[in-house]
Structures are given as C-alpha cells and as structure tokens.
C-alpha positions as CSV (number, residue, x, y, z in Angstrom):
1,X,171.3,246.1,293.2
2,X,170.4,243.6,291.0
3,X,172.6,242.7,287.3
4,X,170.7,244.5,284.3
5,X,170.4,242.5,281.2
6,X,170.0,244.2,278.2
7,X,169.0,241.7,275.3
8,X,169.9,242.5,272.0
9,X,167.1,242.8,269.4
10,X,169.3,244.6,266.3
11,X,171.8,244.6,264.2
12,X,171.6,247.1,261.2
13,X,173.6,247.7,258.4
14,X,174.0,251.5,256.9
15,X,175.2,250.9,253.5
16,X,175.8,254.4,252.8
17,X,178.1,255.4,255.8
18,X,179.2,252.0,255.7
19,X,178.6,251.6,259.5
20,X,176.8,249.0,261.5
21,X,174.7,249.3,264.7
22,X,173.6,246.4,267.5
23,X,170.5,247.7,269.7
24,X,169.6,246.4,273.2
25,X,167.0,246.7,275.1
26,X,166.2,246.5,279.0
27,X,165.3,242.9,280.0
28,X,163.4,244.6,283.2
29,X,162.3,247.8,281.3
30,X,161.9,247.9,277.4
31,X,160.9,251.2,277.3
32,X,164.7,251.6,277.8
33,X,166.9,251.3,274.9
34,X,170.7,251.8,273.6
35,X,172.0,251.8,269.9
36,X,175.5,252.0,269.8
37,X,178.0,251.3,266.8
38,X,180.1,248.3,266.2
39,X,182.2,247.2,263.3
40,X,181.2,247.6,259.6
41,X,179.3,244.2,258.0
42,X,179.7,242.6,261.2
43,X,178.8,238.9,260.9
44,X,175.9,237.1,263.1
45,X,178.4,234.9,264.8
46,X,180.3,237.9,266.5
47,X,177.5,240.3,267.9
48,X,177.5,239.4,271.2
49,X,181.5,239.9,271.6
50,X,181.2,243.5,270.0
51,X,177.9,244.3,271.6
52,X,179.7,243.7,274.7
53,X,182.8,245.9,273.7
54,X,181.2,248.8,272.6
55,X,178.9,248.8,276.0
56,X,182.3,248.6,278.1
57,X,183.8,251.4,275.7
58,X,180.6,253.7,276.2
59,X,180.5,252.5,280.1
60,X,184.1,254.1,280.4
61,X,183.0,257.3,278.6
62,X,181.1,257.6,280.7
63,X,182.4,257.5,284.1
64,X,185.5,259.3,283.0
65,X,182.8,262.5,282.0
66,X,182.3,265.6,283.4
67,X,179.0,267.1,284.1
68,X,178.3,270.5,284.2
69,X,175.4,273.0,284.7
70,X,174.7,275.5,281.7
C-alpha cells in the first residue's frame, strides 16, 4: 500500500469561537477531504507541525474506537 499525501490547502480563522482550522486534501483523490482543528491564531510558519499533530491525535482516536451496529 502506497503512503497517502494529503496537502494542505486551508487555514481559517473563526473569530467568534476563537478557533482555527487547517484542511487537507487527498494528493491521489481530492474529492477526499479532512478539516480538523489546531491552535487559535496559529501563525503561517507553524501549520505544517500542527497539521501533523492533530492528524496523529485524530489517527489515535481513531484506532482506539469502538464500532457498533445500531
């Protein structure tokens, strides 16, 4: 199985909520696509390093879930 590469093509700021989100999307499949939250008023220069914390973070929700059936 090949590596996925998900590019990052977002960073938005909600004011309000005073949150901030990075976005990705699939290098092989754009129709594919992930929004997850990092720091508040993140600056340019440190996207990639919290991108790639809240991916791991979400990654070990993840496999640490339990799926059921209604």
């Amino acid at each position: 199985m090949s590596v996925s590469i998900l590019t990052i093509v977002g960073l938005s700021h909600d004011v309000a909520q005073k949150k901030s989100y990075v976005n990705f999307v699939w290098a092989d499949d754009p129709s594919k696509r992930l929004g997850l939250e990092v720091p508040y008023g993140l600056p340019l220069d440190q996207i990639e390093a919290e991108a790639r914390k809240s991916v791991d973070a979400l990654s070990g929700e993840l496999s640490a879930c339990r799926l059921e059936m209604p």
